[in-house]
N, C-alpha and C positions, 0 to 999 in steps of 0.2 A: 363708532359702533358700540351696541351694548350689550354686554356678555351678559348671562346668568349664571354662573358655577355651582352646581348641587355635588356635595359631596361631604361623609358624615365625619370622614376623618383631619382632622384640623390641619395637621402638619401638611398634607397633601394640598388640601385645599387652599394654603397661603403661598404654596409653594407656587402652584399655577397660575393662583390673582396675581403673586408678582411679575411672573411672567408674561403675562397678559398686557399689565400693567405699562411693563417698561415697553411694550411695544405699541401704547397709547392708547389703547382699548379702555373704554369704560366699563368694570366688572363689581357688579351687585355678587352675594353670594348667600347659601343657604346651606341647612348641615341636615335638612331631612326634606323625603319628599312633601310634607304639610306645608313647610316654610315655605318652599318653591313654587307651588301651588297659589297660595294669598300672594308671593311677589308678583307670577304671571295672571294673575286677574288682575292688576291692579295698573300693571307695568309693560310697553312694549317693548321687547328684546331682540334684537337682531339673529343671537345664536342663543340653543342650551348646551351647555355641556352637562352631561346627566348621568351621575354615578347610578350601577345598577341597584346594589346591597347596603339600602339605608334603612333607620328605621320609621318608623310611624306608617310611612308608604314608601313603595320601595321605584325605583326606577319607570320599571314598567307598567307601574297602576301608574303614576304621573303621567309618561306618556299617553298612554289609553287615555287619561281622561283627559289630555288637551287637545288630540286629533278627535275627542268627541266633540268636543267644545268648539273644535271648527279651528283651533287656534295654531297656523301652518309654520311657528317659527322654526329654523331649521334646528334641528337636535341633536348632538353626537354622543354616543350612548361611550361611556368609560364602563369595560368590561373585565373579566378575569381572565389570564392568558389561556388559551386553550376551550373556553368555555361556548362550545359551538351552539349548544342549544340556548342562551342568551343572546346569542346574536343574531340568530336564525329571525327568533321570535321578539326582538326589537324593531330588526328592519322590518317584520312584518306587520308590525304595528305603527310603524311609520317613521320609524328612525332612519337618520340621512344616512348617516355615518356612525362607525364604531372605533374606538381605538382600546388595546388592548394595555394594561398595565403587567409592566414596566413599561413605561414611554417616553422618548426620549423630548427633547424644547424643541427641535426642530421640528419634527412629526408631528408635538402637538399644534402648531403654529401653521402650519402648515394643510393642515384638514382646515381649520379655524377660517384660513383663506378659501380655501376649494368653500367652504358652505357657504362665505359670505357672495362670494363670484355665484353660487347659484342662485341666491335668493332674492335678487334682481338685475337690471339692465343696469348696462358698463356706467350709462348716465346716472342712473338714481347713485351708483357708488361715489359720484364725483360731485362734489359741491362747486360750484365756481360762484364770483363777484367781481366783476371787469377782467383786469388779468390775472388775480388772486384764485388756483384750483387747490384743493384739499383731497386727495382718492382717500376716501373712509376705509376702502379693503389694502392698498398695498401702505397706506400710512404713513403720504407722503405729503408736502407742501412744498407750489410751486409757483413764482410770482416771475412775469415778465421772463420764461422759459426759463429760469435758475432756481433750483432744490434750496429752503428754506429752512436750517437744521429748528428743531424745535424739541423743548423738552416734554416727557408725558402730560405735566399738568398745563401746559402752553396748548399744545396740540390739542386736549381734550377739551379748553374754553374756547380756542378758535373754531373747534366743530359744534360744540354748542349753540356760540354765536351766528355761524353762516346755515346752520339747521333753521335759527329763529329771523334769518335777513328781512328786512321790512316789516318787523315786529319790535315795539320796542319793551325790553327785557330789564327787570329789576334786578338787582343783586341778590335778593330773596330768591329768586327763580335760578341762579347759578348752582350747580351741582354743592354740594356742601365740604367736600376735599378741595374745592377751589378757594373758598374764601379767605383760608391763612396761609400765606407760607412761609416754610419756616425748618427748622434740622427736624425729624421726627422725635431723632433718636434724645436730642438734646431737651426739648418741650416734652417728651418721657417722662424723663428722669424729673423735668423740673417739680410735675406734677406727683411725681412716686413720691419727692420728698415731703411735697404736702401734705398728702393723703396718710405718710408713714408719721406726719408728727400728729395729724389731727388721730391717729390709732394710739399711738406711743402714750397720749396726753388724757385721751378718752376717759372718765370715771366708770368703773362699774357699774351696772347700768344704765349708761348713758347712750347717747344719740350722737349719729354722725352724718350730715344729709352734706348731696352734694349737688350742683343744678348748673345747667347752660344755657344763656339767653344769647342769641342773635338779634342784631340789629344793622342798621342800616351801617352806622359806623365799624363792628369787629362780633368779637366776643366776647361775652364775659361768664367764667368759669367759676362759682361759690362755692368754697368746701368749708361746713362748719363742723363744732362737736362740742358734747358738752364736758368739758376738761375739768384744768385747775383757775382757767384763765389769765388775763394779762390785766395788770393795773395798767393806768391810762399815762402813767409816766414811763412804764416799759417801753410803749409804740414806738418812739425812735429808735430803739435800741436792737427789738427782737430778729433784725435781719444781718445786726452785725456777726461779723466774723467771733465764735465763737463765746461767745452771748446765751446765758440758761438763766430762764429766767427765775425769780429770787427761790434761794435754796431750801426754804423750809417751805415750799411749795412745789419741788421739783425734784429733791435728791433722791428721790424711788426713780426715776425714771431713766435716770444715765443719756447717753445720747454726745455727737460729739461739737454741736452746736452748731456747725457748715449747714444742716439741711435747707435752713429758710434761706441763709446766704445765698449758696448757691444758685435756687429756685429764682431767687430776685435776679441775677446773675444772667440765667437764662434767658428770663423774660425783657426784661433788658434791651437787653441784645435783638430781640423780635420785636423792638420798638415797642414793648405794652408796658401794662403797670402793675405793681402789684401792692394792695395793702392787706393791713390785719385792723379788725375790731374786736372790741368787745362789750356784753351786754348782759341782760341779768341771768339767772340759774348758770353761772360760772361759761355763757355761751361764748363761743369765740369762733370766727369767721374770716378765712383768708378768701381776698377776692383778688382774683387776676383776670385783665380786659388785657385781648389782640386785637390789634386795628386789622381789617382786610386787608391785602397785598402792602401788608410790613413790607417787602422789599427783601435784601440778603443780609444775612447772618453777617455781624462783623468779624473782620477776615484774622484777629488776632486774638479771639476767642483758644482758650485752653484748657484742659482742666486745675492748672499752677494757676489760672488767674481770679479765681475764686477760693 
């Protein structure tokens, strides 16, 4: 099932996609009523959840203009505690539901179901494939009468796939959080330290571009800038362990040498690869490729092992 979450405040709004999230929900998200608006012409959504007090348009111009539009996705309006006359005047504009802030995970998950149980029959909610059934609203999986534990990103390709059954589906066409996995938190950082040397190294002013190509085989992520650069004898060297490279091209910049280490370290470890070139006006280019479903993190990863 696929959420929309409008809401302008960051912290709130991550707080809920995760929520959502671990409960296998596919959730797009937008920080003003304009965004929301181009998502839902564009995109069909099972639920909105629709903060009232955003800016550009606020809550309820959005709704107004998609029960103009004809467009009947169901909508739970996120309101201010106590705030009767918004709520009045939501459900009378066609809002299903309201939930009032402060709100607790249960509560919200729980409206989330009541809207998705109305917005069609028990059938359209259930996917089946011989004895393979998936229920889209209680976000279950069950083969040959026994519950099938699955995690979010598992659950939300097999709904994908039995959405498209007797269709046949490219990897291009897979939702785009499917195609790699991998530690979030680890493939982070790998890239923080790129990005921080491709800053750290940057000339005054210079140029830092950075670009992601999808293909059939993975990823591949380019961050370059225009630096002090790398001789072409450095290239073996630049990812060892505490490695700067030559000093009367570098000693302004301090640094404690680990960054690319590490970064390679990570990558690694998610089965990709990573190198460095360089090229003329002092340009230099770290490229790192992920294969789709790399598979798990090795299990003796640390941060002492970098």
């Amino acid at each position: 099932m696929r959420v929309l979450l409008v809401d302008d405040e960051n912290s709130l709004r991550e707080q809920v996609k995760n929520i959502l999230e671990n409960q296998r929900y596919t959730v797009e998200t937008a920080q003003d009523g304009q965004q929301a608006l181009d998502k839902l012409s564009a995109v069909a959504f099972d639920v909105v959840i629709l903060d009232i007090m955003m800016p550009k348009l606020d809550g309820l111009t959005v709704l107004r203009q998609l029960r103009k539009a004809k467009i009947e996705t169901r909508v739970l309006l996120l309101t201010a505690k106590g705030d009767a006359a918004d709520k009045v005047k939501g459900l009378d504009l066609g809002a299903d539901d309201y939930l009032a802030k402060p709100f607790s995970r249960d509560e919200l998950l729980a409206r989330v179901r009541a809207l998705l149980r109305r917005s069609g029959s028990a059938s359209a909610a259930l996917l089946k494939v011989q004895d393979l059934e998936l229920d889209t609203v209680s976000r279950t999986v069950i083969r040959q009468g026994k519950q099938i534990e699955l995690t979010p990103r598992e659950f939300s390709l097999l709904e994908f796939l039995l959405y498209n059954k007797n269709r046949v589906v490219s990897r291009f066409s897979l939702p785009a959080r499917l195609l790699v996995r991998g530690d979030p938190e680890k493939l982070s950082r790998a890239f923080s330290n790129i990005i921080d040397n491709a800053l750290k190294y940057n000339l005054e002013g210079g140029r830092i571009e950075a670009s992601v190509e999808q293909s059939a085989a993975g990823l591949t992520v380019r961050i370059g800038n225009t630096g002090v650069g790398i001789l072409a004898a450095e290239f073996p060297l630049v990812f060892e362990q505490f490695y700067r490279i030559e000093k009367s091209r570098s000693s302004q910049f301090g640094g404690s040498g680990l960054g690319l280490t590490i970064a390679k370290r990570i990558v690694e470890l998610h089965r990709g690869q990573i190198t460095i070139e360089s090229g003329g006006e002092n340009w230099t280019q770290v490229t790192v490729f992920l294969p789709i479903n790399s598979g798990q993190l090795a299990a003796a990863y640390s941060e002492n092992s970098v």
